[in-house]
Every structure is written in structure tokens, then in C-alpha cells.
DRENVEX-562671 format. One record per residue: residue in three letters; x, y, z of N, C-alpha, C in turn. Coordinates in steps of 0.02 Angstrom, whole numbers, plus 50000, padded with zeros to 5 digits. Example, Ala and Ser with C-alpha at 12.3 -4.5 7.8 and 13.67 -1.06 7.14 Angstrom:
2
+---------+-------+-------+-------+-------+-------+-------+-------+-------+-------+
: residuo :    nx :    ny :    nz :   cax :   cay :   caz :    cx :    cy :    cz :
+---------+-------+-------+-------+-------+-------+-------+-------+-------+-------+
:     ALA : 50660 : 49716 : 50390 : 50615 : 49775 : 50390 : 50660 : 49835 : 50390 :
:     SER : 50642 : 49888 : 50354 : 50684 : 49947 : 50357 : 50645 : 50002 : 50394 :
+---------+-------+-------+-------+-------+-------+-------+-------+-------+-------+
//
This chain:
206
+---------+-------+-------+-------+-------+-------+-------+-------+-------+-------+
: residuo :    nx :    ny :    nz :   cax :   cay :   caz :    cx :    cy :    cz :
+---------+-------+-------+-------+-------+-------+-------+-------+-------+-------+
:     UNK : 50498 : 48896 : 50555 : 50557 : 48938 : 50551 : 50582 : 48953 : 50621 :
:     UNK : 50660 : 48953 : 50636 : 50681 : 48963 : 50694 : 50735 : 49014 : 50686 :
:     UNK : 50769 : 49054 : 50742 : 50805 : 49085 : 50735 : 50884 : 49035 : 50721 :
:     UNK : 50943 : 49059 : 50684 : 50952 : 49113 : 50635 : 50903 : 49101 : 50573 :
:     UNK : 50852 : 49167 : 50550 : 50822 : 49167 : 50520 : 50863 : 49158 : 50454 :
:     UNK : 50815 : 49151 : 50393 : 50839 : 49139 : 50318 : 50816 : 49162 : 50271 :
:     UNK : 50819 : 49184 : 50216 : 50776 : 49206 : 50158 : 50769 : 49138 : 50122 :
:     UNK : 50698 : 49109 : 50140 : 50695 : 49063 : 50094 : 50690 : 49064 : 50033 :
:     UNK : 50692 : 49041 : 49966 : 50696 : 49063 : 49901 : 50607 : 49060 : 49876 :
:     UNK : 50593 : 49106 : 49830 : 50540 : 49129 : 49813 : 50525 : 49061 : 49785 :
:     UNK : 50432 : 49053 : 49768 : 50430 : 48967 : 49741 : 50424 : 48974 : 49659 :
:     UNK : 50443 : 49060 : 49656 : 50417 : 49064 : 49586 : 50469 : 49120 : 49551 :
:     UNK : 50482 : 49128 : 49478 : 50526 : 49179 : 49465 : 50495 : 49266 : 49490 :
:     UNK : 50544 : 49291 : 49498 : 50522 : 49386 : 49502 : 50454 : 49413 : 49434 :
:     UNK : 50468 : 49366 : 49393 : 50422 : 49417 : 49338 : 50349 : 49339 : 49309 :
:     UNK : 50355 : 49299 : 49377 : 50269 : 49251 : 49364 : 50237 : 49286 : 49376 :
:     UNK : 50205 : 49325 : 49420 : 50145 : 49365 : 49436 : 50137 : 49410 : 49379 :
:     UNK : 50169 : 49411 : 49346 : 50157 : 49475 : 49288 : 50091 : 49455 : 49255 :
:     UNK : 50060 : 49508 : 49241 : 50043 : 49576 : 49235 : 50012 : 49593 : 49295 :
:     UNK : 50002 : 49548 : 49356 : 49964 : 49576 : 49396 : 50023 : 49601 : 49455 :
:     UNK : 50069 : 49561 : 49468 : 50113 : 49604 : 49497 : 50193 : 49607 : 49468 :
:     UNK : 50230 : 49666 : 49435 : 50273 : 49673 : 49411 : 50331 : 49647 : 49436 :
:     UNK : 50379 : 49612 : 49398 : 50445 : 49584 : 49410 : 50484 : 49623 : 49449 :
:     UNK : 50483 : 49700 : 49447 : 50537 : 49751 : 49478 : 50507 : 49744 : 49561 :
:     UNK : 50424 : 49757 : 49578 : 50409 : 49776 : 49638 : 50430 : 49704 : 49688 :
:     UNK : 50401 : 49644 : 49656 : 50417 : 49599 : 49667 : 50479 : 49571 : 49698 :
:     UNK : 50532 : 49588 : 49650 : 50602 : 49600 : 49665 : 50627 : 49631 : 49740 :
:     UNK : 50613 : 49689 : 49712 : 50635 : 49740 : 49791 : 50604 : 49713 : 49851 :
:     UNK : 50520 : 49702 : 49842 : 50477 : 49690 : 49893 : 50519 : 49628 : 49931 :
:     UNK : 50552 : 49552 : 49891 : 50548 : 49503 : 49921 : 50657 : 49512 : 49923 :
:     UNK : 50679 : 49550 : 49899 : 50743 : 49535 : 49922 : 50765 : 49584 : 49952 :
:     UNK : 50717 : 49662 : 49961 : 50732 : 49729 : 50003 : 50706 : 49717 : 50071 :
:     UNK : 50657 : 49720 : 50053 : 50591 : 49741 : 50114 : 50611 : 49648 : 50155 :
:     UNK : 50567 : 49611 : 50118 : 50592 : 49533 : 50177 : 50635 : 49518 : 50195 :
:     UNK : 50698 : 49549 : 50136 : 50762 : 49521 : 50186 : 50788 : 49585 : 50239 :
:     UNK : 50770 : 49638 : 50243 : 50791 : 49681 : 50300 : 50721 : 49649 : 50358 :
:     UNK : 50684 : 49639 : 50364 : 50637 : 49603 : 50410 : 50694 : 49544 : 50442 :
:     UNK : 50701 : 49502 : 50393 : 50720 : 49437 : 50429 : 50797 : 49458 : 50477 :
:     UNK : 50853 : 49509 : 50431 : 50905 : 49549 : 50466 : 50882 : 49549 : 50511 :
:     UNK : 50837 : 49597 : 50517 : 50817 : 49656 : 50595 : 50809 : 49595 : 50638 :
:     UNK : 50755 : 49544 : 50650 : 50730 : 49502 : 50662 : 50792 : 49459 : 50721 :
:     UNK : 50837 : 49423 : 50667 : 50900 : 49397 : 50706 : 50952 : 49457 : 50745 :
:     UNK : 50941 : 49526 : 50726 : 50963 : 49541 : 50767 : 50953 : 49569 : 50849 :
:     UNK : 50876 : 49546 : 50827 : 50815 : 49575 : 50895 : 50849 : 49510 : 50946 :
:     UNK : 50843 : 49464 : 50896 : 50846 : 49382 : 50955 : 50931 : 49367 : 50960 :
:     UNK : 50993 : 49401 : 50948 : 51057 : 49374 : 50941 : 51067 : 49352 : 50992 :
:     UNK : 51068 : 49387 : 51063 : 51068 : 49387 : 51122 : 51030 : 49349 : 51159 :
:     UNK : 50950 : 49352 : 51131 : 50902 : 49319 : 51176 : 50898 : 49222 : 51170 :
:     UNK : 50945 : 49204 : 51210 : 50947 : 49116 : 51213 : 50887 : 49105 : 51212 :
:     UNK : 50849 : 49123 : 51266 : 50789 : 49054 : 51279 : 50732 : 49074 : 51225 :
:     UNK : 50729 : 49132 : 51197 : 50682 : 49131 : 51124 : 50702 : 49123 : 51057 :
:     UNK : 50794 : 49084 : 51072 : 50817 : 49080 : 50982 : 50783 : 48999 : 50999 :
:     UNK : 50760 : 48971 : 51026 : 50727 : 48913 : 51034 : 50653 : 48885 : 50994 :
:     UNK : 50630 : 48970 : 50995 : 50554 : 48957 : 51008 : 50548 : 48957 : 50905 :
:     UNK : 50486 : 48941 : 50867 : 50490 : 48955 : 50813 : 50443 : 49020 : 50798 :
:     UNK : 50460 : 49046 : 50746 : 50417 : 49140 : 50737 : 50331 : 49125 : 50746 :
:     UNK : 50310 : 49055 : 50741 : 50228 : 49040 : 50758 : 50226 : 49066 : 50819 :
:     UNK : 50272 : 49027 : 50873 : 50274 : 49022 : 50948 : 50310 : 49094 : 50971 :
:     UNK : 50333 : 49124 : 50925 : 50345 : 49193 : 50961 : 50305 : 49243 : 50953 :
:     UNK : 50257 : 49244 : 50899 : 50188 : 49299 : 50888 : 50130 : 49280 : 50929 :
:     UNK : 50134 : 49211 : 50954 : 50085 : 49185 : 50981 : 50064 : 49209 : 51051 :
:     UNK : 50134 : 49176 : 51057 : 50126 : 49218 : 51134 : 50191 : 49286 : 51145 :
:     UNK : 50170 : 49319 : 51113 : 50208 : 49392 : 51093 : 50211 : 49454 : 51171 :
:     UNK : 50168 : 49443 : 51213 : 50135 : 49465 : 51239 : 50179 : 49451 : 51304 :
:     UNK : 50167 : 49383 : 51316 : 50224 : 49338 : 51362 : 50287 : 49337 : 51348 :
:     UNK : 50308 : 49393 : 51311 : 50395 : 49388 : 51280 : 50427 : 49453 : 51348 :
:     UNK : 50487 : 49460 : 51360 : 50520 : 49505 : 51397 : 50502 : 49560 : 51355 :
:     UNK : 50487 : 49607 : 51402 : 50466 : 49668 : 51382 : 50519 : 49690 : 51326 :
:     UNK : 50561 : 49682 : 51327 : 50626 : 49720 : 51309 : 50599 : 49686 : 51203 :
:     UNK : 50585 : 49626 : 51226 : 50567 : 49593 : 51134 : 50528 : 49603 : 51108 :
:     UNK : 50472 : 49617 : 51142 : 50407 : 49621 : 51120 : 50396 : 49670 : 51039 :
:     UNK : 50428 : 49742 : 51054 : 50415 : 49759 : 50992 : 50449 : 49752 : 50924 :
:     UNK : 50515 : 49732 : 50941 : 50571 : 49718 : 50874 : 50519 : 49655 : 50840 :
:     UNK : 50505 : 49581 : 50901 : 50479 : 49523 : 50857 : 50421 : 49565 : 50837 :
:     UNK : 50359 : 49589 : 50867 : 50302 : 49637 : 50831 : 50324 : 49649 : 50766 :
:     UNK : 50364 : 49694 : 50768 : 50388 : 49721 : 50716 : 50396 : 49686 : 50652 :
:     UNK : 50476 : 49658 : 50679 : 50509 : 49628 : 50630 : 50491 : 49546 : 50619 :
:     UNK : 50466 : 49508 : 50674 : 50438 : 49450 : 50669 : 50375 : 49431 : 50646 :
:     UNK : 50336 : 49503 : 50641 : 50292 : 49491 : 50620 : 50285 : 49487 : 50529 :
:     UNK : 50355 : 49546 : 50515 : 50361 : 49565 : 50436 : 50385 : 49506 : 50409 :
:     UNK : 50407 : 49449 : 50427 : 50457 : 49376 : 50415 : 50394 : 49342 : 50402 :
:     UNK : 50342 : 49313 : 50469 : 50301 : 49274 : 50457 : 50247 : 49297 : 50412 :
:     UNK : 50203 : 49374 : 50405 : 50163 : 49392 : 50372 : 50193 : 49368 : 50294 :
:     UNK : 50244 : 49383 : 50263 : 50287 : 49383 : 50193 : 50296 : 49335 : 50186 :
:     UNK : 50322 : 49287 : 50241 : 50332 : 49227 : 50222 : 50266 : 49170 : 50172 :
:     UNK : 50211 : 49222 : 50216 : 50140 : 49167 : 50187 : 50115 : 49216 : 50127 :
:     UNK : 50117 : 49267 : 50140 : 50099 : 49308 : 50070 : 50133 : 49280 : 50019 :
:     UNK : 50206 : 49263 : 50002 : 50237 : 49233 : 49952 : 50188 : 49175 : 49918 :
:     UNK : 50182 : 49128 : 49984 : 50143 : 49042 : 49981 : 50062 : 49062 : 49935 :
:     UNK : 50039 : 49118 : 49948 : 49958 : 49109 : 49942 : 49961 : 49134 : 49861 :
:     UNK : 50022 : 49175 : 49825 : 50028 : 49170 : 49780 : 50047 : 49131 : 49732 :
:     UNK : 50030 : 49138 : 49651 : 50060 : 49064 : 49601 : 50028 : 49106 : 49559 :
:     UNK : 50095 : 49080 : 49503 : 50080 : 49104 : 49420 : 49999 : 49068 : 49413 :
:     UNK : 49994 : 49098 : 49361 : 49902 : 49074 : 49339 : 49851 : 49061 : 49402 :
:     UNK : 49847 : 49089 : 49417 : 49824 : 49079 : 49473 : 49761 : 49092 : 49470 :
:     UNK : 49714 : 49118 : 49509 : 49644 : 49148 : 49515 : 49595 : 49093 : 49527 :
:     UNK : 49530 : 49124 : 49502 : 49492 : 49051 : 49510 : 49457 : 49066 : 49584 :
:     UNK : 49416 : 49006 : 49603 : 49404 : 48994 : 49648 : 49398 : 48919 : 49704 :
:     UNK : 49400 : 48944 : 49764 : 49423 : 48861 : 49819 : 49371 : 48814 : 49777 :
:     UNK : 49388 : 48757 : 49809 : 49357 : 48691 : 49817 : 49352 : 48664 : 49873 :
:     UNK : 49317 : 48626 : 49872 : 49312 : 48563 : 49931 : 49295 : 48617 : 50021 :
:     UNK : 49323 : 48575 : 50064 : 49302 : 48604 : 50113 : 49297 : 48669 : 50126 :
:     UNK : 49339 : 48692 : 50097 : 49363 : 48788 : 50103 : 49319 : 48806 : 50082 :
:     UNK : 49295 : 48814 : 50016 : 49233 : 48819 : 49991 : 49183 : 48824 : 50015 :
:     UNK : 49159 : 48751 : 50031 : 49093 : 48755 : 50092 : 49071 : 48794 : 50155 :
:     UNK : 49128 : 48799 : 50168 : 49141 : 48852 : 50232 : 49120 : 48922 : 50211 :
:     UNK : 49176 : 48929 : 50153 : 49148 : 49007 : 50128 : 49084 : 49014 : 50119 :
:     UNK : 49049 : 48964 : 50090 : 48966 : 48974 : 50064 : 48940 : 48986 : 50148 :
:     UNK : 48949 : 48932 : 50183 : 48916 : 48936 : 50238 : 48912 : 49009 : 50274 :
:     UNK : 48967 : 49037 : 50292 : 49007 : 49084 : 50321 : 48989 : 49156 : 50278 :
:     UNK : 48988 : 49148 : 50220 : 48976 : 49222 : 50198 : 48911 : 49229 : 50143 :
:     UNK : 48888 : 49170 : 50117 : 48819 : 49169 : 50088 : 48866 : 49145 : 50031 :
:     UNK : 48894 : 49164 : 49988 : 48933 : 49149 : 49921 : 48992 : 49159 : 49923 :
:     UNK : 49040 : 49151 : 49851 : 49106 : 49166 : 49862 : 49125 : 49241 : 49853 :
:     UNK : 49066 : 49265 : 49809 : 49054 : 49333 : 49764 : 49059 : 49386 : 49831 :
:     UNK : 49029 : 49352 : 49891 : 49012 : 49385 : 49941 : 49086 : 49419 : 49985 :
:     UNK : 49110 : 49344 : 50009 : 49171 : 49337 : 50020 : 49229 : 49378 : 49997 :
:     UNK : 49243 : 49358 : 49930 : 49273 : 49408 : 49879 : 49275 : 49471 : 49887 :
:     UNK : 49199 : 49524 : 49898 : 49213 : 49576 : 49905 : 49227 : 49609 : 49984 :
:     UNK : 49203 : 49575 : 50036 : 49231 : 49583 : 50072 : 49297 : 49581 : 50104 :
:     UNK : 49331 : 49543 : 50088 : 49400 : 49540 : 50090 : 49420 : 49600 : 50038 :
:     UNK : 49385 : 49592 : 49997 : 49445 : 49656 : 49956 : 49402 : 49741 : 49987 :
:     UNK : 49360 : 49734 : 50007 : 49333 : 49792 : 50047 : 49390 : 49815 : 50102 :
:     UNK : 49412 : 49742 : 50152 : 49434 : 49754 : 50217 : 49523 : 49786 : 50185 :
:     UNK : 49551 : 49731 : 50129 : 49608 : 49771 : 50097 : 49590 : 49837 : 50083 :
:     UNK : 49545 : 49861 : 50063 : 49549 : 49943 : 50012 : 49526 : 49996 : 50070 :
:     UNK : 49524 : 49968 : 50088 : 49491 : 50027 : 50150 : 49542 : 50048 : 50242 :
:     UNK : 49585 : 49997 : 50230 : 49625 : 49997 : 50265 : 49674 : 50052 : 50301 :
:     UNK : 49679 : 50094 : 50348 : 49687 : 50163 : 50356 : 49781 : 50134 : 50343 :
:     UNK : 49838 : 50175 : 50314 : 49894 : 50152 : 50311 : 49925 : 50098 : 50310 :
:     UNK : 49977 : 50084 : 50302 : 49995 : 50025 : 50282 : 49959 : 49961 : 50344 :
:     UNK : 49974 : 49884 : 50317 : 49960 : 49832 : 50360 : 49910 : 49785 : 50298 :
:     UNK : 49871 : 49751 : 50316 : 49867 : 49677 : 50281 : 49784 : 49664 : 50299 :
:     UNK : 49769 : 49618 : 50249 : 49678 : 49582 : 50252 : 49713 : 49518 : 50258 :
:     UNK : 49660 : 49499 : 50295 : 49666 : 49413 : 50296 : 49613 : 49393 : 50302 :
:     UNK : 49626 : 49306 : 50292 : 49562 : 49258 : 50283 : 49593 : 49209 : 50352 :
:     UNK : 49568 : 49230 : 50390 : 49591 : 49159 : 50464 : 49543 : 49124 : 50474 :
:     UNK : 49554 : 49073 : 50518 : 49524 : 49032 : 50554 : 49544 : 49017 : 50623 :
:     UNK : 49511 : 48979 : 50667 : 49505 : 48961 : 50727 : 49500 : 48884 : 50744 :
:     UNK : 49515 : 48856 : 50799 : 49515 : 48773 : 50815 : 49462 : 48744 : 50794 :
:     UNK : 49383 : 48787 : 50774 : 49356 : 48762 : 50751 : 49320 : 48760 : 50685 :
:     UNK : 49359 : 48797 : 50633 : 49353 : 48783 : 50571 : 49334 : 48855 : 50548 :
:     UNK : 49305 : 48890 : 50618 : 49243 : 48973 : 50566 : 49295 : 49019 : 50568 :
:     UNK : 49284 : 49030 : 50501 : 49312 : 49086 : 50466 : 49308 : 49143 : 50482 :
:     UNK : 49338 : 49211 : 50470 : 49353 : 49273 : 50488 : 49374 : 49322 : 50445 :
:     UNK : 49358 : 49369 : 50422 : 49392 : 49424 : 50378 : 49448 : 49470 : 50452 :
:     UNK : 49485 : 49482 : 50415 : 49564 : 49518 : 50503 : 49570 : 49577 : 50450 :
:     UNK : 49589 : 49637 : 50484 : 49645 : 49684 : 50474 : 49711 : 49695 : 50511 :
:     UNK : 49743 : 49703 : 50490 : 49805 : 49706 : 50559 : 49836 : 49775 : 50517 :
:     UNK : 49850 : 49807 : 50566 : 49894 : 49857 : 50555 : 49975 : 49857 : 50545 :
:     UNK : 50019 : 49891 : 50514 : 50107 : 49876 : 50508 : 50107 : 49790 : 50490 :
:     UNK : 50148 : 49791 : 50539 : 50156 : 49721 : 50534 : 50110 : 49672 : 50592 :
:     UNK : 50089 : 49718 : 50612 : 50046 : 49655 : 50665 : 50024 : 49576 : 50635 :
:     UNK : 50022 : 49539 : 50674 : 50011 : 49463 : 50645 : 49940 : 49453 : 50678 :
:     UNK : 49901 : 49402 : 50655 : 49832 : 49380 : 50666 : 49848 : 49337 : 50727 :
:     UNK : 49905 : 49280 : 50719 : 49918 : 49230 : 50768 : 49916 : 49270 : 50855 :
:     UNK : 49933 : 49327 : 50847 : 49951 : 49357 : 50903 : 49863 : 49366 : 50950 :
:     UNK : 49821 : 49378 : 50930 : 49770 : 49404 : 50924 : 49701 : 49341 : 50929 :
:     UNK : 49752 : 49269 : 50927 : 49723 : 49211 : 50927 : 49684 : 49181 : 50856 :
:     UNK : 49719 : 49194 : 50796 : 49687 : 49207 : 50744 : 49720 : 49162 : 50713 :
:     UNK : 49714 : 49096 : 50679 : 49750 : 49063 : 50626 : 49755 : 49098 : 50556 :
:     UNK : 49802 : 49123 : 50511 : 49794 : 49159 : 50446 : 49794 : 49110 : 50406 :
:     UNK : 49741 : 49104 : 50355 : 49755 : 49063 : 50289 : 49767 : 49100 : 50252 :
:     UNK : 49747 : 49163 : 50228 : 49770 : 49186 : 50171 : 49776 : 49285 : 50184 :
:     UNK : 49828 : 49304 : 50148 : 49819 : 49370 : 50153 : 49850 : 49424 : 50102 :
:     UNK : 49827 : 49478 : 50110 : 49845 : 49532 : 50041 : 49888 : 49589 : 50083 :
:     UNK : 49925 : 49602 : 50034 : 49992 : 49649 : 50096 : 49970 : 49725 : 50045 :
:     UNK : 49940 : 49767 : 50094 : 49943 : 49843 : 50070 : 49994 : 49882 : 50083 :
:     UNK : 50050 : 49857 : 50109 : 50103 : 49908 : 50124 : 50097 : 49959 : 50052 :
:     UNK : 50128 : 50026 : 50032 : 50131 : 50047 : 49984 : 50184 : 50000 : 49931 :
:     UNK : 50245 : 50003 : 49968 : 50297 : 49937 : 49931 : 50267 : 49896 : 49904 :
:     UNK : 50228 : 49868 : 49911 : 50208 : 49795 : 49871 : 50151 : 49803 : 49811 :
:     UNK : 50156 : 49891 : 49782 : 50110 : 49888 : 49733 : 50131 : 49962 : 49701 :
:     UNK : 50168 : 50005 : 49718 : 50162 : 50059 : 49708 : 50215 : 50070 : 49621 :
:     UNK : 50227 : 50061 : 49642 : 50290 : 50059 : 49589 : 50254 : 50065 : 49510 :
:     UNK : 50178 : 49991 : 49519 : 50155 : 49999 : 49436 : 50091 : 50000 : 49458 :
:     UNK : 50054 : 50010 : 49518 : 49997 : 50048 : 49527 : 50003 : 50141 : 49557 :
:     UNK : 50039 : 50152 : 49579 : 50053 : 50211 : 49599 : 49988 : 50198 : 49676 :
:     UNK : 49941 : 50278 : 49679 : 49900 : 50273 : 49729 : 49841 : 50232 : 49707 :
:     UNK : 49828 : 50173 : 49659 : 49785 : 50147 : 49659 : 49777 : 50066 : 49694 :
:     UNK : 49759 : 50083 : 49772 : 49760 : 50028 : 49791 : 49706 : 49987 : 49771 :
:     UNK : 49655 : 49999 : 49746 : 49607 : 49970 : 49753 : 49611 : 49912 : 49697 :
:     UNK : 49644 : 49953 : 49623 : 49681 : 49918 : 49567 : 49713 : 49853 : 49589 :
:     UNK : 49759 : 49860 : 49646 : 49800 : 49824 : 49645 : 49762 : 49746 : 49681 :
:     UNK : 49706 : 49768 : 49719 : 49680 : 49713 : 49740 : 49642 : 49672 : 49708 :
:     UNK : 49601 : 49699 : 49652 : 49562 : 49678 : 49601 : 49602 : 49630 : 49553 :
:     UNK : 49668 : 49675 : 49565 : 49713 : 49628 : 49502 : 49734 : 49544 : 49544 :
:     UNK : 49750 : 49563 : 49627 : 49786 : 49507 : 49661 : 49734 : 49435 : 49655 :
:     UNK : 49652 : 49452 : 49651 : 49637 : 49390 : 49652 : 49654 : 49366 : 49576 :
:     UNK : 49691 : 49361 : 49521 : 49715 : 49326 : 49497 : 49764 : 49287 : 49507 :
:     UNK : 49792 : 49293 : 49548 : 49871 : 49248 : 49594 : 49854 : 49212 : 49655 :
:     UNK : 49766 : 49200 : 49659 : 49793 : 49188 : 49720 : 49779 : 49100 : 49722 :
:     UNK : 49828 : 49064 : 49756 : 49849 : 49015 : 49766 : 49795 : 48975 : 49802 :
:     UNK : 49735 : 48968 : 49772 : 49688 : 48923 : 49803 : 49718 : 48851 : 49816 :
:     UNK : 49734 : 48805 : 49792 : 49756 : 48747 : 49801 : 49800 : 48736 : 49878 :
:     UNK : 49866 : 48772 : 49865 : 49879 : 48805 : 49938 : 49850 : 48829 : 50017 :
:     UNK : 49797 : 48856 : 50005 : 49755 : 48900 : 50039 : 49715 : 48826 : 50073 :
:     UNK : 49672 : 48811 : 50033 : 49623 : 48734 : 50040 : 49676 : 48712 : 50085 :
:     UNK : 49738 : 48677 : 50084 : 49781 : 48613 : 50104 : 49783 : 48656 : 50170 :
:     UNK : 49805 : 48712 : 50180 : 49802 : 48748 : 50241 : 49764 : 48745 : 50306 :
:     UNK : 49694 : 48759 : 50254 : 49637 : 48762 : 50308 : 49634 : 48693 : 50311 :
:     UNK : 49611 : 48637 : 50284 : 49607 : 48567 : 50315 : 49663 : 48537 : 50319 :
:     UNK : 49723 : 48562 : 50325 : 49765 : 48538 : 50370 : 49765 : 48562 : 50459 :
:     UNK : 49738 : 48640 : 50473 : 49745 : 48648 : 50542 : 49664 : 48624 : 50548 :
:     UNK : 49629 : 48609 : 50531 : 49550 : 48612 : 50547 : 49536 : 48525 : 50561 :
:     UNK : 49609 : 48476 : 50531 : 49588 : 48395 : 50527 : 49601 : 48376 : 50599 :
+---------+-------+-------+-------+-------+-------+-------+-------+-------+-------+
//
């Protein structure tokens, strides 16, 4: 993705995730909340030539090395584009289940089981002080990582490849969980887009 940013179209209708995530939150979440991100976003960079160049990977990446003056709008708002952008991807109707093939192995290796895995990630989601995100990253050389990031912070920034992640903002659950985040995470590993996830990791890991 490059600047002028876009709302790409969802890969799935507003009401597939149902029952685990409702058609309405869904709705708002991906045409309220992502598309004022991607707004804010082009309007952080309207002005800035030599970073409408760069793509939102290469601007969280090296976020740090940006003119002071960008640093926190892309934080911000570049980070709410790319985080949403892959949260959308790691989801799919029917979903749940568990990896295969290399991803898999890794997990066994890396956390003893998947059972293991599983609750840790949904530990690092539920426990999370205010809004921000769990993830599953990786590194150039394949080992895995449980991340928290706070707001919108991104993993890439931090030197972190993200394969997969769960968004605790209150927005993205509140509506038909109310204050039960913990609900809402228990419910998400039914959506989550293993097939996706796999092609991910042994695509940056080949």
C-alpha cells in the first residue's frame, strides 16, 4: 500500500463472522474507525513528497527515521491502516481450527503445543492495559513471538514481522460483548484464518 491511501474492500460480507463477531460492529469498525485511519493518514503525508513514495511497511519500519514533524500522525494513523488492514486478512467465515504444516511445527517447537500457544496469545489479548492489539510475529529467522503493542503501535516498528493479530480496541467488540473482553477473544479463535496465516509465515521465512 502506498500513499493516496484506499479502503480496500472487505474479503468477506459485514455479517460472515457472525455469531462471533456481529454484522453492526463489523460495519462501523471497518467503514468508521479504518476509513477515518486511512483519511487521517493521507492527510499526515499530503504535503510530505519524499514519503508519499515510501509504502506503510517502509514507513512503520523505519518510523523512527521519519521527520520529526511525521512521526506521530504515521504512528498513529499509519499504524491504524496497516494493523486493520491485516486484522481483516487473518479473519474468514468458518474459520477456527488449527495451523498446519510449517506454522504448526514452529508453534509445537516454540511453545510446547498449540493448546499452549492458544492461551497465551489470548492471555497477552485479555490482559492488555487499554486499548492496542496481541500478535503472533516473526523474525528473518523463522522464531516466533507473542507482541503487545499499545493504540496503534505496529510490531514492524519494533523489528517485529506480524503474522497474525487480535484488535482489543473497545470498538471492535463492544457493541455485542459490552466489558467482556475476554468473551470476545475466546469467541475470535473461531475466525481465525489459518490458511492465510501459514502462506504468510512461509512466505517471509522462504
Amino acid at each position: 500500500m502506498k500513499y493516496s491511501y484506499a479502503c480496500e474492500p472487505l474479503p468477506y460480507s459485514f455479517n460472515a463472522l457472525e455469531p462471533y463477531i456481529d454484522e453492526k460492529t463489523l460495519n462501523i469498525h471497518f467503514s468508521k474507525h479504518y476509513q477515518g485511519y486511512i483519511d487521517n493518514l493521507n492527510r499526515v503525508l499530503q504535503n510530505a513528497v519524499d514519503q508519499q513514495t515510501m509504502t506503510i511497511d517502509q514507513l512503520l519500519t523505519h518510523l523512527r527515521s521519519l521527520p520529526v514533524s511525521l512521526q506521530t500522525g504515521v504512528r498513529n494513523f499509519g499504524g491504524g491502516v496497516y494493523n486493520h488492514a491485516l486484522f481483516w486478512q487473518v479473519m474468514m467465515p468458518q474459520g477456527g481450527g488449527r495451523p498446519s504444516g510449517l506454522l504448526a511445527e514452529r508453534i509445537e517447537q516454540t511453545f510446547g503445543a498449540f493448546d499452549v500457544f492458544q492461551k497465551q496469545m489470548s492471555d497477552a489479548a485479555k490482559t492488555l492495559f487499554g486499548s492496542g492489539w496481541a500478535w503472533l510475529c516473526t523474525d528473518e529467522h523463522g522464531s516466533l513471538s507473542i507482541v503487545q503493542t499499545h493504540d496503534q503501535d505496529c510490531p514492524l516498528t519494533d523489528g517485529h514481522y506480524p503474522l497474525m493479530c487480535i484488535d482489543v480496541w473497545e470498538h471492535a467488540y463492544y457493541l455485542h460483548y459490552q466489558n467482556r473482553r475476554g468473551d470476545f477473544v475466546d469467541a475470535w479463535w473461531h475466525v481465525a484464518n489459518w490458511p492465510f496465516i501459514q502462506a504468510r509465515y512461509e512466505e517471509h521465512v522462504k
